[in-house]
TORKOL-4160 file (C-alpha; in steps of 0.2 Angstrom, whole numbers, padded with zeros to 4 digits, m for minus):
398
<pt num="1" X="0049" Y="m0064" Z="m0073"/>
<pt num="2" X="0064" Y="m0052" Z="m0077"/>
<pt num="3" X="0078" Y="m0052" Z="m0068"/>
<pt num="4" X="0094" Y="m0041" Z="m0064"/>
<pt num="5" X="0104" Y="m0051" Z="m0074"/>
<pt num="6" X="0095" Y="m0043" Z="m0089"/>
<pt num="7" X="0103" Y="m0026" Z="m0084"/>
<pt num="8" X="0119" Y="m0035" Z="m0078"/>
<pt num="9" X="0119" Y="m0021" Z="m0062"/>
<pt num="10" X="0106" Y="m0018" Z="m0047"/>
<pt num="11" X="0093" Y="m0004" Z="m0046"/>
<pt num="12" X="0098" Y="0012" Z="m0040"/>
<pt num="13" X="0086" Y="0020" Z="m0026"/>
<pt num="14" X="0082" Y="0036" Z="m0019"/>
<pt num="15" X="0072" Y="0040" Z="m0004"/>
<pt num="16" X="0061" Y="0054" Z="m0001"/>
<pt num="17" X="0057" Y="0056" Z="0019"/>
<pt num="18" X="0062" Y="0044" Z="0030"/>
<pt num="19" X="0076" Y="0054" Z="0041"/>
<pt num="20" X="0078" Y="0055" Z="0060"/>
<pt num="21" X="0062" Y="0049" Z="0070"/>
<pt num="22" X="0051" Y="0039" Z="0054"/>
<pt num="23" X="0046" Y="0022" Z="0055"/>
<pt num="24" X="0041" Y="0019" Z="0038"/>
<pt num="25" X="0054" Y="0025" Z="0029"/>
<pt num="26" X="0067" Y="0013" Z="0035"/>
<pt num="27" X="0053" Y="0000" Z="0030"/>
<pt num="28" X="0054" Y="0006" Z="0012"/>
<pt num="29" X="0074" Y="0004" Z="0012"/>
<pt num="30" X="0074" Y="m0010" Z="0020"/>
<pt num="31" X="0060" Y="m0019" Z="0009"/>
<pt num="32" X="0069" Y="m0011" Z="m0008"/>
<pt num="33" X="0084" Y="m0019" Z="m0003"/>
<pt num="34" X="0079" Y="m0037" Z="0004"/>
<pt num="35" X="0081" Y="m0047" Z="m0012"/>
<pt num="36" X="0097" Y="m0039" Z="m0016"/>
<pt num="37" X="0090" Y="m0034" Z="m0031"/>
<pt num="38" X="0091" Y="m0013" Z="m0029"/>
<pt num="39" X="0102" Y="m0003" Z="m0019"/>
<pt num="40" X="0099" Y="0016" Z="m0010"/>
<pt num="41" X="0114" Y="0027" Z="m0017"/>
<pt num="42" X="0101" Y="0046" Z="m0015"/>
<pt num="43" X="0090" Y="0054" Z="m0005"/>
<pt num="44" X="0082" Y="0071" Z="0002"/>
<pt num="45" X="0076" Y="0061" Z="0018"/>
<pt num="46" X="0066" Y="0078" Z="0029"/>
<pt num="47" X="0059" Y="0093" Z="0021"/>
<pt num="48" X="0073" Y="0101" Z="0035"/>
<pt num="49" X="0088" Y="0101" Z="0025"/>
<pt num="50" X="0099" Y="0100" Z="0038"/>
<pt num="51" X="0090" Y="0086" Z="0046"/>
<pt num="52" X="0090" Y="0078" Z="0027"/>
<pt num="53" X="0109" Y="0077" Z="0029"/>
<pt num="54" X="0111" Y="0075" Z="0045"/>
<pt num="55" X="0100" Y="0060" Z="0042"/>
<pt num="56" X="0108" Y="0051" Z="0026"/>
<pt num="57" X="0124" Y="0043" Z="0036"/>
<pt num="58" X="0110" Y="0031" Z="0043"/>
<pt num="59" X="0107" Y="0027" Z="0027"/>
<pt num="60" X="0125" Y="0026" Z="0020"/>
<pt num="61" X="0122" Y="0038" Z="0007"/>
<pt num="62" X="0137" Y="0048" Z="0002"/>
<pt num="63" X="0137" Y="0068" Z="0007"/>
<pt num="64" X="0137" Y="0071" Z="m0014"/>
<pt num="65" X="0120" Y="0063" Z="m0015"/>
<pt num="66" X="0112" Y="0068" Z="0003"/>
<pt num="67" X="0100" Y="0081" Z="m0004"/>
<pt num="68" X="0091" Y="0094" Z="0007"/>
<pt num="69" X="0075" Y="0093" Z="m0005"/>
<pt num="70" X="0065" Y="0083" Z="m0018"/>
<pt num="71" X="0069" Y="0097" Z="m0028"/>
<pt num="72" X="0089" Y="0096" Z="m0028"/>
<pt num="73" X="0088" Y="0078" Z="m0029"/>
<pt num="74" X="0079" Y="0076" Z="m0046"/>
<pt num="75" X="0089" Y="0090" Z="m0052"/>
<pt num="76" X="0104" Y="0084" Z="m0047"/>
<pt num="77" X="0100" Y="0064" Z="m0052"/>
<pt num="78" X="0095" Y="0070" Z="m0071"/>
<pt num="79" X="0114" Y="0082" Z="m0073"/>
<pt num="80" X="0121" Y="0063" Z="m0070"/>
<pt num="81" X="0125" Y="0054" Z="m0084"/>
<pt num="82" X="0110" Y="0040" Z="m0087"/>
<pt num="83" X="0122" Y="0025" Z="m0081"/>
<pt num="84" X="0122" Y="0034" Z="m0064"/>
<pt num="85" X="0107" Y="0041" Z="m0059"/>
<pt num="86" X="0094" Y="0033" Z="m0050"/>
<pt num="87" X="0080" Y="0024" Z="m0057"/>
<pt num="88" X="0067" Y="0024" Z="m0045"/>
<pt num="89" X="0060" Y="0035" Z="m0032"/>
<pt num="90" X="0053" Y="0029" Z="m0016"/>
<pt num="91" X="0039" Y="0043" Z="m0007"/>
<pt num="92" X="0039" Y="0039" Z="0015"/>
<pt num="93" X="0032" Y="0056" Z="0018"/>
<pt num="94" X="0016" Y="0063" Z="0025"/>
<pt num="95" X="0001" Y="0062" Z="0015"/>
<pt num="96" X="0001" Y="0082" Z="0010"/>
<pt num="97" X="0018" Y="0078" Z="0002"/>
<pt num="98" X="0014" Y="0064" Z="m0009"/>
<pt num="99" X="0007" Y="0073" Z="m0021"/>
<pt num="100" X="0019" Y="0086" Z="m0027"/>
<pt num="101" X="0035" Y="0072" Z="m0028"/>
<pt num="102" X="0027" Y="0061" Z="m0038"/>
<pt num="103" X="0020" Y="0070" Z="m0051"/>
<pt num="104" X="0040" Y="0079" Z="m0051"/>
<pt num="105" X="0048" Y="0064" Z="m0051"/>
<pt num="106" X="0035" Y="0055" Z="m0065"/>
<pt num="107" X="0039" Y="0070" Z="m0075"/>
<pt num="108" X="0056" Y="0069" Z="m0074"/>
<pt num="109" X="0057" Y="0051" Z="m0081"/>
<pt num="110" X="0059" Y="0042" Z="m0064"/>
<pt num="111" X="0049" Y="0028" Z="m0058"/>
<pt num="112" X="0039" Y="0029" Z="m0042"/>
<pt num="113" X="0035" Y="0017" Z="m0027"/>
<pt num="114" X="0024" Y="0031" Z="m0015"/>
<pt num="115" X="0017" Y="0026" Z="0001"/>
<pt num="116" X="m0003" Y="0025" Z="0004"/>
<pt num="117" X="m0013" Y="0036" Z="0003"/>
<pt num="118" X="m0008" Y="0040" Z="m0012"/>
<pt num="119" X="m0011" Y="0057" Z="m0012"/>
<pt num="120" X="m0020" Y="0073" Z="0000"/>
<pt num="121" X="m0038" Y="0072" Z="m0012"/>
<pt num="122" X="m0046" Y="0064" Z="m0026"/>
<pt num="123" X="m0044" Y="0079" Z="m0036"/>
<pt num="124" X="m0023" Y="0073" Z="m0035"/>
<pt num="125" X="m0024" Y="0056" Z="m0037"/>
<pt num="126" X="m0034" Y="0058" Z="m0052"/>
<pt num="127" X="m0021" Y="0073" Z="m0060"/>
<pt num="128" X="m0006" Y="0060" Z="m0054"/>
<pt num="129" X="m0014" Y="0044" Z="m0063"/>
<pt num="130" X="m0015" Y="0055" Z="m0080"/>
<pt num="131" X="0002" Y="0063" Z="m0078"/>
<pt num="132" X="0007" Y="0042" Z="m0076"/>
<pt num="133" X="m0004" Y="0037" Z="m0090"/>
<pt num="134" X="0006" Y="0049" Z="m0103"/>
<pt num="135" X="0021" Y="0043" Z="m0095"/>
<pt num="136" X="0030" Y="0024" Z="m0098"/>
<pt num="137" X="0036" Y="0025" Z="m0079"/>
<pt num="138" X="0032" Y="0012" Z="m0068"/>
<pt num="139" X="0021" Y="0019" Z="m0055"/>
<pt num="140" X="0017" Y="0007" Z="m0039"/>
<pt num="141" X="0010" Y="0010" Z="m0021"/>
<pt num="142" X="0015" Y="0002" Z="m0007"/>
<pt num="143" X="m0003" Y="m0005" Z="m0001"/>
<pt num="144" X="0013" Y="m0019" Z="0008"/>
<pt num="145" X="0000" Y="m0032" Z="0015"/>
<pt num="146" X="m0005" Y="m0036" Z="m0003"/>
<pt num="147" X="0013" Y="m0043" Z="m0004"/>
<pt num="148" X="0010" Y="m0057" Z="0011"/>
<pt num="149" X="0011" Y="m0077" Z="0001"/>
<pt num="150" X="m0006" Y="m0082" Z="0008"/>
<pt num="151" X="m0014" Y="m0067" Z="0002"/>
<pt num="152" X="m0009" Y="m0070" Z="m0015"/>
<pt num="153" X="m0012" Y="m0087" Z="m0013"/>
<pt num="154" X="m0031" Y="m0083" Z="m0008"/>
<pt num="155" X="m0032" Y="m0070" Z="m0021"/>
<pt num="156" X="m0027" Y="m0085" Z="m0036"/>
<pt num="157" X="m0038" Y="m0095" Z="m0027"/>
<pt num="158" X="m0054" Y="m0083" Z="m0026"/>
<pt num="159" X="m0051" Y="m0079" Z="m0044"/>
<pt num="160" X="m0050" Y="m0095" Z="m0052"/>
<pt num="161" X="m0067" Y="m0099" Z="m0045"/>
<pt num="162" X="m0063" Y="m0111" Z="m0030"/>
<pt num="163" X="m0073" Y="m0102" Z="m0016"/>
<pt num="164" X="m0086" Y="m0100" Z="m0030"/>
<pt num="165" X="m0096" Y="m0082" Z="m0032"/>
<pt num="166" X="m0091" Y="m0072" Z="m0019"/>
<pt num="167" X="m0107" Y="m0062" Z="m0008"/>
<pt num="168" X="m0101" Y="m0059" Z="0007"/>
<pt num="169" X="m0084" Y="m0049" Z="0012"/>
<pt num="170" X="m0079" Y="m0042" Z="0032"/>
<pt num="171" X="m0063" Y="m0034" Z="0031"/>
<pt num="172" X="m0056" Y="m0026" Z="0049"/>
<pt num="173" X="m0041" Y="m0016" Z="0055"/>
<pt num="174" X="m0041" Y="m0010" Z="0072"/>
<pt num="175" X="m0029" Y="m0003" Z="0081"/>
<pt num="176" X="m0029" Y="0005" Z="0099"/>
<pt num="177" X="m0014" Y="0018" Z="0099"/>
<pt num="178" X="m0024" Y="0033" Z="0096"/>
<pt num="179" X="m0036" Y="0028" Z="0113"/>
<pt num="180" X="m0027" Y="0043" Z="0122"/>
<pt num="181" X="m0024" Y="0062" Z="0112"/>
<pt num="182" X="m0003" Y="0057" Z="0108"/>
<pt num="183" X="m0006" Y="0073" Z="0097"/>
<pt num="184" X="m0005" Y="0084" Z="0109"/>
<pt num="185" X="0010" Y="0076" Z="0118"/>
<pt num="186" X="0019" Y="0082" Z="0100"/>
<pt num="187" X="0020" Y="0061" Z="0095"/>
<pt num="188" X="0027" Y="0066" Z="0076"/>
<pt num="189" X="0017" Y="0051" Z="0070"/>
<pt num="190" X="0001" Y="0054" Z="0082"/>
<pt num="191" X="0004" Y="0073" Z="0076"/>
<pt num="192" X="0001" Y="0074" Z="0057"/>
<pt num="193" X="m0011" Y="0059" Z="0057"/>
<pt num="194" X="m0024" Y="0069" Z="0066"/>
<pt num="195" X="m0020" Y="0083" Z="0055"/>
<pt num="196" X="m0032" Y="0088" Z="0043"/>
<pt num="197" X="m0020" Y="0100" Z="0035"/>
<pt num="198" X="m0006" Y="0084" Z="0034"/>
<pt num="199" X="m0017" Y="0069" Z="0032"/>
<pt num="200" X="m0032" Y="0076" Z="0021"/>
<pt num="201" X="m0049" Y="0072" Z="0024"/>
<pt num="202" X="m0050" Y="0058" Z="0035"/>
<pt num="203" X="m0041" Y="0051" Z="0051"/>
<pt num="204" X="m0043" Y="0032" Z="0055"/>
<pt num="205" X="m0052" Y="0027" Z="0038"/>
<pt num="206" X="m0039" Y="0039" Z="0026"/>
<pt num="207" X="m0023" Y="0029" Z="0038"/>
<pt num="208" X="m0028" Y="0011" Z="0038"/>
<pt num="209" X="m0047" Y="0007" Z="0032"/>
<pt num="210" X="m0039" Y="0012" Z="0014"/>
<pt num="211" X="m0029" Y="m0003" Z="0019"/>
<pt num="212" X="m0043" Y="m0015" Z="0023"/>
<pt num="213" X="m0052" Y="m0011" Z="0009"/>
<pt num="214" X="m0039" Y="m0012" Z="m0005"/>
<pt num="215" X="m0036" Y="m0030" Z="0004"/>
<pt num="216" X="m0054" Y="m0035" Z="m0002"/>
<pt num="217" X="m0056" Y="m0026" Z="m0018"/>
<pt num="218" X="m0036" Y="m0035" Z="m0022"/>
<pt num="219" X="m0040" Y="m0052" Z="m0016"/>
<pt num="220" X="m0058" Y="m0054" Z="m0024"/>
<pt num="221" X="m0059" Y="m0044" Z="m0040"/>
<pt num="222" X="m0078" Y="m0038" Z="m0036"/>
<pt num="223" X="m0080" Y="m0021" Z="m0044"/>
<pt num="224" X="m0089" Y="m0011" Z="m0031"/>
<pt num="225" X="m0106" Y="m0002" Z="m0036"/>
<pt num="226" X="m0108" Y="0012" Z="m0018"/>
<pt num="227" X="m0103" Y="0015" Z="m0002"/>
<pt num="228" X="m0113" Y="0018" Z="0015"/>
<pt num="229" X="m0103" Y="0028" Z="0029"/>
<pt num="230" X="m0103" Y="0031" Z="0048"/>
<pt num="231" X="m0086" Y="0041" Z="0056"/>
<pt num="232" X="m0085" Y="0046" Z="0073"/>
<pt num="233" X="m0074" Y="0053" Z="0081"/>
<pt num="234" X="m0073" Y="0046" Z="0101"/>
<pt num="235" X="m0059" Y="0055" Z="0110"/>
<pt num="236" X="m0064" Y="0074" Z="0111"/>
<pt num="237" X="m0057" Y="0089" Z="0102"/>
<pt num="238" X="m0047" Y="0079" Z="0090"/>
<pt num="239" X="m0051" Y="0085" Z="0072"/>
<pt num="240" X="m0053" Y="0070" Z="0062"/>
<pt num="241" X="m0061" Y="0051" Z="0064"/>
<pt num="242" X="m0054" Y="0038" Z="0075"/>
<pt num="243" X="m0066" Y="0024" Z="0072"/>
<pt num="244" X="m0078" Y="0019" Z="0056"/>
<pt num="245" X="m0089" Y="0008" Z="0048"/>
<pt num="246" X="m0094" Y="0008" Z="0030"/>
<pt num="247" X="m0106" Y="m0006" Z="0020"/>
<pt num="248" X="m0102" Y="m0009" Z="0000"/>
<pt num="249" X="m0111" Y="m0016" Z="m0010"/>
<pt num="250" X="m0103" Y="m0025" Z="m0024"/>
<pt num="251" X="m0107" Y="m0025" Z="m0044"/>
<pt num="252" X="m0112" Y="m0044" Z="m0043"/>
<pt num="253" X="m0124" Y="m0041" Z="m0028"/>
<pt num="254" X="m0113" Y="m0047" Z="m0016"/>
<pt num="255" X="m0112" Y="m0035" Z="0001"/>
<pt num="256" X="m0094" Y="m0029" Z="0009"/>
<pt num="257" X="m0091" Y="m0022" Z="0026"/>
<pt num="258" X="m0075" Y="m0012" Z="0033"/>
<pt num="259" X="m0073" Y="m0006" Z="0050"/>
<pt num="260" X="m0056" Y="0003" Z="0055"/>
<pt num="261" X="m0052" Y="0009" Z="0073"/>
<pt num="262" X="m0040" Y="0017" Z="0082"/>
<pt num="263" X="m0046" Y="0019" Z="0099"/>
<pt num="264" X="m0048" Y="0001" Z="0104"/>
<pt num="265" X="m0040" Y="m0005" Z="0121"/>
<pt num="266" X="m0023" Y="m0017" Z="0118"/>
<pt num="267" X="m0026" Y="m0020" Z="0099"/>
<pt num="268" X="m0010" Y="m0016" Z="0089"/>
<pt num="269" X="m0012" Y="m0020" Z="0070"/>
<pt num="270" X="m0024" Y="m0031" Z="0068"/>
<pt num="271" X="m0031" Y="m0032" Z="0051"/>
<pt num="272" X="m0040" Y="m0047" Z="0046"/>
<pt num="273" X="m0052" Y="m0051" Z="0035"/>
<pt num="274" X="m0065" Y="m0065" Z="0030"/>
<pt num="275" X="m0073" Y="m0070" Z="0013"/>
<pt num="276" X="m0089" Y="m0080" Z="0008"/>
<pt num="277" X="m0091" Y="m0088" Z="m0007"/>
<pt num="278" X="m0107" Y="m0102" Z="m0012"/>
<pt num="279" X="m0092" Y="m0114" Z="m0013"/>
<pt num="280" X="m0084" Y="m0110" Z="0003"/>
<pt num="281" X="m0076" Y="m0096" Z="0012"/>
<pt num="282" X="m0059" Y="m0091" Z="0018"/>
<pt num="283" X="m0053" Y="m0080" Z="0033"/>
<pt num="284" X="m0034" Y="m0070" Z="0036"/>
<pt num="285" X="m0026" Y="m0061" Z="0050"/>
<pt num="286" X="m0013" Y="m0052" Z="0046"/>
<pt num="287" X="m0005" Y="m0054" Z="0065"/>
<pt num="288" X="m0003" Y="m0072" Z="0058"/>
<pt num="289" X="0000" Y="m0069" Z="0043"/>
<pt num="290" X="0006" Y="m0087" Z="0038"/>
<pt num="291" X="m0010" Y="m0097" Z="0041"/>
<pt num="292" X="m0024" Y="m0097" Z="0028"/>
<pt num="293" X="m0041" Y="m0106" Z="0036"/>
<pt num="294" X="m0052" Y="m0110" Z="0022"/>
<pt num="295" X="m0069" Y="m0119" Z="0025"/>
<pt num="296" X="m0082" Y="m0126" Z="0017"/>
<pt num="297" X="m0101" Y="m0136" Z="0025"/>
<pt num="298" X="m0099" Y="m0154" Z="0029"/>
<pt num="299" X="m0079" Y="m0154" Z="0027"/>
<pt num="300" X="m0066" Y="m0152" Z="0041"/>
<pt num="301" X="m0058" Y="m0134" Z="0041"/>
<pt num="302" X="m0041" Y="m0131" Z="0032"/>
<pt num="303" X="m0027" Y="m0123" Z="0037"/>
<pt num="304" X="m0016" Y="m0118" Z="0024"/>
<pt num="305" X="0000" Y="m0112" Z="0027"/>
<pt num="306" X="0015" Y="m0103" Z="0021"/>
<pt num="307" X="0024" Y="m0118" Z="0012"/>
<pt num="308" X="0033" Y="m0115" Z="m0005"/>
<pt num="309" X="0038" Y="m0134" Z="m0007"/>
<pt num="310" X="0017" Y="m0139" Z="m0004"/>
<pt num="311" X="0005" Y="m0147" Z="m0016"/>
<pt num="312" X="m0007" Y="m0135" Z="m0012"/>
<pt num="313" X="0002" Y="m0118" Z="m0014"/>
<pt num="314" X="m0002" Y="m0111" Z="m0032"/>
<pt num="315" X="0010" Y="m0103" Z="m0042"/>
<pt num="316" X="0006" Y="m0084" Z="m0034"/>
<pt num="317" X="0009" Y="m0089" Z="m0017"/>
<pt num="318" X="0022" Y="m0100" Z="m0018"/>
<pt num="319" X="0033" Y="m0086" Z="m0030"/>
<pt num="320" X="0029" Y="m0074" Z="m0014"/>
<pt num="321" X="0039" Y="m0087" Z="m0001"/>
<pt num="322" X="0058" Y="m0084" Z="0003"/>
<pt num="323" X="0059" Y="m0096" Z="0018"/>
<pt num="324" X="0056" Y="m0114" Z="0021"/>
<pt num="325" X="0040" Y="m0121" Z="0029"/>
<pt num="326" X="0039" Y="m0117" Z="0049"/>
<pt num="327" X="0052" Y="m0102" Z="0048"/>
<pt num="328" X="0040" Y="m0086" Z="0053"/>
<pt num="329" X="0039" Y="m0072" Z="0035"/>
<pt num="330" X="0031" Y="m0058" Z="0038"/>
<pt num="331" X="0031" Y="m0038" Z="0036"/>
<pt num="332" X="0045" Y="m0035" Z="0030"/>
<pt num="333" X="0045" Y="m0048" Z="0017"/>
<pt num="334" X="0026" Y="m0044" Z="0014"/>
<pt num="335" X="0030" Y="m0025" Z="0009"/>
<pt num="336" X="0047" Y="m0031" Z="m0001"/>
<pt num="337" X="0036" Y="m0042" Z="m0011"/>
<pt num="338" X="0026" Y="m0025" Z="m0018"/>
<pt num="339" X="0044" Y="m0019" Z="m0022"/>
<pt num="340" X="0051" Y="m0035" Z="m0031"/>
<pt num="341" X="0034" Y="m0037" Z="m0042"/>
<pt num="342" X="0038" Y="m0017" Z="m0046"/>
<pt num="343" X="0056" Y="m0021" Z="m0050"/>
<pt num="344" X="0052" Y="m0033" Z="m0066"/>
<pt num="345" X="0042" Y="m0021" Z="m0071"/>
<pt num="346" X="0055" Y="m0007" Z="m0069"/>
<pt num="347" X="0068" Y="m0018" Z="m0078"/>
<pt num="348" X="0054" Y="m0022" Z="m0093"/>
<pt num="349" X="0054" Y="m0004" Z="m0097"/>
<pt num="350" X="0073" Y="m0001" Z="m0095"/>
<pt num="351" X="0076" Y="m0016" Z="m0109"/>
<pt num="352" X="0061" Y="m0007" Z="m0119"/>
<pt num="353" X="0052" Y="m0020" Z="m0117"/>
<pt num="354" X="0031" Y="m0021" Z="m0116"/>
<pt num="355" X="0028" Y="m0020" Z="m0097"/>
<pt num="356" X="0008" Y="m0022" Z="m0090"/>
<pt num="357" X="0003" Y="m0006" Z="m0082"/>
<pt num="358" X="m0014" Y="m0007" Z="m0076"/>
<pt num="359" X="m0017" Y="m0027" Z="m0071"/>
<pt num="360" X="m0002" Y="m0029" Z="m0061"/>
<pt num="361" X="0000" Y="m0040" Z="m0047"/>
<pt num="362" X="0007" Y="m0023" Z="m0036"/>
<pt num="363" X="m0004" Y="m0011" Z="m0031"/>
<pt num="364" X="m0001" Y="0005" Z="m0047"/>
<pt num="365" X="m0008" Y="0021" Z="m0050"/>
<pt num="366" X="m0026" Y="0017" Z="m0053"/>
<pt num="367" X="m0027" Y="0008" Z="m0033"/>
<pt num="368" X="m0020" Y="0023" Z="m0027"/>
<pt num="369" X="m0037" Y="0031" Z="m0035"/>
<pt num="370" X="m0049" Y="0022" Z="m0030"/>
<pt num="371" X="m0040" Y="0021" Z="m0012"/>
<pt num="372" X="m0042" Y="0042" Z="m0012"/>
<pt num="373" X="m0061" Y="0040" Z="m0020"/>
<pt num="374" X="m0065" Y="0027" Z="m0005"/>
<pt num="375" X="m0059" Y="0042" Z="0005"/>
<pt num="376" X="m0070" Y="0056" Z="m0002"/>
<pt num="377" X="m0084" Y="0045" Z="m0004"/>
<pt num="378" X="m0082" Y="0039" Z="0015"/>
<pt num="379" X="m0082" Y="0056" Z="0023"/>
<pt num="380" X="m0096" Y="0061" Z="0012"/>
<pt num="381" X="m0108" Y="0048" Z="0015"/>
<pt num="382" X="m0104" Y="0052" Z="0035"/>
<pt num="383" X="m0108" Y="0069" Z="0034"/>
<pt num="384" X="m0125" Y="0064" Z="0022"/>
<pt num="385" X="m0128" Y="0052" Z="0038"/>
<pt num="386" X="m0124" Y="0036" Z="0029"/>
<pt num="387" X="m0133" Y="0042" Z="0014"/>
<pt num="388" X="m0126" Y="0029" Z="0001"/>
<pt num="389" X="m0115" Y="0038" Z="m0012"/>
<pt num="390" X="m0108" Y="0031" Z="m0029"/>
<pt num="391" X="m0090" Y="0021" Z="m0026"/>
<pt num="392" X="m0084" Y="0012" Z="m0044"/>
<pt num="393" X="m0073" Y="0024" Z="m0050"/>
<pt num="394" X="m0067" Y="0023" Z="m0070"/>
<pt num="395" X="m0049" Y="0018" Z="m0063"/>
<pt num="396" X="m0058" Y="0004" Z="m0054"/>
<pt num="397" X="m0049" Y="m0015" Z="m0061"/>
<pt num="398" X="m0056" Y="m0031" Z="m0060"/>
């Protein structure tokens, strides 16, 4: 694993979006930061300029480097001298943004950490992952719950063959804040997510079923094969879905199921998702994130949790642990561990050395494409009436 100590300094960061009223942007700075590893010295935080550096004293970024636009900010960073500039760029904007600051800031050199969905459309996601591939940036994307100790430990486990083949995976997210129109009530977050011209083709399953199934596809390998779709949209007049359910069904034969609500009473974020195997099967909720029950016939149940000290904790999931056993880790940590498996990447290339680019243990370009592709393929095979469409898309990895 590299270290800072090969570049003898920390990583500089900017941050695009993030000012006055977001949630996720301060999640990106905070995550960047936790290991103590980068620092935030830039940023054009609103597409409002005044707002942008209005914004940056929350921040602590200097008035010289408070930019009112993505624009400025990569012009500006590339007149600096190479030992000041920044060397990443981290994208917390809406979705209809993403799209135009990646592809400027890979063209200008500059690594990326973007936000999910990775982009408005397909058609984006698959110019961006060329523009990368001619590129030697390091591109990741911040699907954060693939960053959680017990995820990865269940992803080691389900790759080196412990839970056997896999056939069967449920993977849910359900939440309940979009029950009532917020939209209307001009909620900024409520607002662009139901916004077809903001958050692109799909409501509930483009904001978090790309979540739930990126989970399955990262924790199990299986390659999918295609996709069956039912959308709805529950609370009247709102443009886009609230509440879905898709089957996949896998290369190997095995069958997949994904179902993401927003409308369902008292549910907050609760993605969870459960995994069967001939050997035994696992099950994860991401509202507690540090258990892991694996089961298997004729044996007690096993609870495994977050312990880097324990026997059984594999390599992946111990490496993901920065507290003692019995000390709660979560979100935060989670979504840092996406930016710290980025960072040795990012500092491979700054020492010019070979960095891997497509099977890393961070979600990169090529999930950011399959996670648009779920999307179109999704809202198509809705509006064929669940009529089952092609998924495996050529950026899919094992």
């Amino acid at each position: 694993m590299a270290t800072n100590n090969d570049l003898n300094r920390k990583l500089r960061m900017a941050l695009v979006g993030g000012g006055q009223g977001s949630f996720i942007g301060r999640v990106h700075c905070t995550a960047a930061v936790l290991d103590n590893r980068a620092v935030l010295v830039a940023g054009a935080l609103s597409s409002n300029p005044e707002r942008a550096k209005a914004s940056a004293p929350d921040y602590d970024i200097p008035a010289d480097r408070a930019y009112g636009s993505y624009q400025e900010l990569i012009e500006s960073e590339l007149r600096l001298p190479e030992d000041e500039r920044i060397d990443f760029i981290s994208i917390a904007t809406p979705n209809f943004t993403h799209f135009e600051i990646a592809k400027a800031a890979v063209e200008a050199g500059f690594n990326v950490i973007c936000d999910k969905p990775m982009t408005f459309d397909l058609a984006q996601a698959e110019e961006l992952a060329a523009t990368v591939e001619q590129s030697n940036v390091v591109f990741a994307v911040s699907h954060n719950y693939t960053g959680y100790p017990l995820v990865r430990q269940a992803r080691e486990m389900i790759l080196n063959g412990e839970l056997g083949e896999i056939q069967a995976v449920r993977s849910n997210y359900i939440q309940g804040w979009l029950r009532t129109r917020l939209e209307t009530d001009e909620q900024k977050q409520a607002a662009w997510r139901t916004d077809p011209a903001k958050s692109g083709a799909a409501g509930c399953f483009g904001d978090i079923a790309t979540h739930a199934y990126n989970l399955g596809r990262y924790m199990t390998g299986l390659l999918p094969a295609e996709i069956s779709c039912h959308l709805k949209t529950f609370e009247e007049g709102r443009q886009l879905d609230d509440y879905g359910t898709a089957i996949v069904r896998f290369d190997n034969g095995g069958l997949g199921t994904v179902t993401a609500s927003q409308i369902s009473h008292g549910r907050e974020n609760d993605l969870s998702i459960e995994i069967d195997g001939t050997l035994g099967a696992i099950q994860w909720r991401q509202e507690e994130p540090n258990q892991l029950i694996v089961r298997a016939n004729g044996q007690p149940h096993k609870i495994y949790t977050r312990d880097p000290n324990a026997p059984f904790m594999n390599e992946a999931g111990a490496s993901a642990c920065r507290l003692p056993s019995g000390h709660p880790e979560a979100f935060f940590e989670a979504f840092a561990n996406v930016y710290r498996s980025a960072y040795d990447a990012m500092i491979d290339r700054a020492m010019n050395r070979e960095y891997e680019r497509r099977h890393t243990v961070f979600p990169n370009v090529h999930d950011g494409v399959e996670g648009m592709y779920f999307i179109q393929q999704c809202v198509a095979s809705s509006a064929k009436n669940g009529a089952w469409l092609p998924l495996k898309h050529e950026c899919a990895r094992r």
